[in-house]
N, C-alpha and C positions, 0 to 999 in steps of 0.2 A: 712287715719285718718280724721275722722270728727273734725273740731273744733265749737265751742259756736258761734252761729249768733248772738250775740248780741255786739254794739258798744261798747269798752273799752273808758274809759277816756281817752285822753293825757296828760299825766301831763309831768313834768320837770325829772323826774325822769328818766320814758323809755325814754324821747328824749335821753336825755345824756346818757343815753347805747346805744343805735341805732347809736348814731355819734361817740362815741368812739370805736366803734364796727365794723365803716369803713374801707375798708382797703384801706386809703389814702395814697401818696406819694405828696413830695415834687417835684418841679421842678427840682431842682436842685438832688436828689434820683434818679430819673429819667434820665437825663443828664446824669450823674454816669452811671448807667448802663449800658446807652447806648455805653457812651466812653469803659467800659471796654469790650462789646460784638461788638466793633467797629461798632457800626451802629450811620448811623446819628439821630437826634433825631425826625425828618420823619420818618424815618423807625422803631425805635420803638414807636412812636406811632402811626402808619397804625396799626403795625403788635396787637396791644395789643387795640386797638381802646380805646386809651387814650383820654381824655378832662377834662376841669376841674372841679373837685367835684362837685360843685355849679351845673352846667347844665346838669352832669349825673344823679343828683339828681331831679332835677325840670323839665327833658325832657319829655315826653309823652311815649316814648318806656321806661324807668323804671318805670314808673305808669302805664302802662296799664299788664306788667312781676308780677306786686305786684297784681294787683286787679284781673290778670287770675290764680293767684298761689291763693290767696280767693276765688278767685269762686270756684277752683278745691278741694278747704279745707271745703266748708262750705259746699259742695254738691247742690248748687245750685245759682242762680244770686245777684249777691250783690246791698244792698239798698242806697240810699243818704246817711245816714249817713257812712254806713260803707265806701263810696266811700271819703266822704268827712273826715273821718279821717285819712286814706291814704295820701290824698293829702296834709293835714296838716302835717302830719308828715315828707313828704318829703320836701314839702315846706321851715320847722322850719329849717330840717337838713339841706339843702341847704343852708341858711340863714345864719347856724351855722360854716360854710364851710370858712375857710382860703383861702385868691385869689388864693394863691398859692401852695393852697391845689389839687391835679390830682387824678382822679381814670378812672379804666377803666370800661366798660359797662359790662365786663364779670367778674360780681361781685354777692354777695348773699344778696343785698337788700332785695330782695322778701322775702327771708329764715329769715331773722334778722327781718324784721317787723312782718313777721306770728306769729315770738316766742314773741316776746312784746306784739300782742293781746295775745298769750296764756296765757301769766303771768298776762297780764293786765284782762281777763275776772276772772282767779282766785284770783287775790287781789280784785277784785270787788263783789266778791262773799262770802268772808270773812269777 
């Protein structure tokens, strides 16, 4: 499926679905699980390549997963701005991130941001 090359807005709105839309855990959620699959909290988070929200958000390998899932959507190389809205959005969400908010790298950023430009080129088009 092709989607609209054209930059969407950021507004406050898709952020706060984009960030509610993560699938975060607590530390301590974490820890839990661990205790009850008897592993230490090393081992699950090797196994699930855990860290915290903030930096899986703001790292280079999930912006580079969102801007190669756009390129593959738009059918062709994405421009500054589209690059730079990406980054703002992950950036906000990062931002928006409880310390102690964990998620793991094998997550659907890419998929959740694509559908925000989708809704976002259609309310902009309205």
């Amino acid at each position: 499926m092709v989607i609209e090359s054209a930059t969407p807005v950021r507004d406050d709105v898709r952020l706060g679905q984009f960030i509610q839309g993560l699938a975060t855990r607590t530390l301590a959620q974490v820890a839990e699980e661990a205790r009850l699959d008897g592993e230490s909290l090393k081992d699950i988070v090797d196994r699930y390549e855990i860290d915290f929200a903030w930096h899986v958000l703001g790292c280079e390998r999930t912006r580079d997963a969102v801007l190669t899932l756009l390129e593959s959507r738009l059918g062709g190389p994405v421009d500054d701005a589209q690059r730079a809205w990406v980054q703002s959005m992950l950036e906000a969400a990062a931002l928006g991130q409880p310390s102690d908010s964990l998620m793991s790298f094998d997550n659907d950023v890419a998929d959740q941001l694509l559908h925000l430009w989708t809704t976002g080129m259609a309310a902009s088009a309205v």
